[in-house]
C-alpha positions in Angstrom: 84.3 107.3 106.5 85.2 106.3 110.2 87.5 103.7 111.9 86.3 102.1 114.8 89.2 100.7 117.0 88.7 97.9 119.5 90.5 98.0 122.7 91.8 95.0 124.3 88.8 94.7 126.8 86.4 95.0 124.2 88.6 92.1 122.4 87.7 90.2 125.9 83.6 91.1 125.5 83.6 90.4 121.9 85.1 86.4 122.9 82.6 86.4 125.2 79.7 87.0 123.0 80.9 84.6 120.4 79.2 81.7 122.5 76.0 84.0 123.2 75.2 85.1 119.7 76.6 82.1 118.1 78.8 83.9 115.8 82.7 83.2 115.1 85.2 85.9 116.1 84.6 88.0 113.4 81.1 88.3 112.6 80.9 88.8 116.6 83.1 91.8 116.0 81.1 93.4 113.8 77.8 92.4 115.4 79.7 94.2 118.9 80.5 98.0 117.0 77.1 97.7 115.3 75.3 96.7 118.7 77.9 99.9 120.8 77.0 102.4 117.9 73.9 101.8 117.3 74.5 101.0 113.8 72.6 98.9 110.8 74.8 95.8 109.9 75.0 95.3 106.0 75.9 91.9 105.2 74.8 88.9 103.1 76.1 86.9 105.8 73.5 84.6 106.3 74.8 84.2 110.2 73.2 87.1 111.2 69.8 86.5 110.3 69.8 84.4 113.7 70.6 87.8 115.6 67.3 90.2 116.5 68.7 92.9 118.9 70.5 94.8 115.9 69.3 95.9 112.4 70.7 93.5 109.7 70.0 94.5 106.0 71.0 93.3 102.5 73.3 95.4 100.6 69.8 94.8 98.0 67.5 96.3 100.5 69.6 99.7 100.2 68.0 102.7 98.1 70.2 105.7 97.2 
């Protein structure tokens, strides 16, 4: 398991992609560190089924 740590000037970028994503602080946060590390956001947070330019996933769509 890893930690990512946001820097003030990411702090900064996330704010300003609250208005451009439509997302609140948070769910912009994680929507920022999935977008920077290329990641797949696993959520049941209907919120991001607005966004396109990240993977978004169901913890039910997960096979072990």
């Amino acid at each position: 398991m890893s930690r990512y740590e946001t820097l003030l000037d990411e702090e900064r970028k996330i704010q300003e992609l609250m208005e451009g994503v439509s997302l609140d602080f948070d769910d912009a946060l994680q929507y920022y560190v999935a977008k920077t590390e290329n990641l797949t956001l696993v959520t049941l947070d209907a919120n991001f089924a607005r966004v396109k330019d990240i993977k978004v996933i169901s913890p039910n769509d997960i096979t072990i």
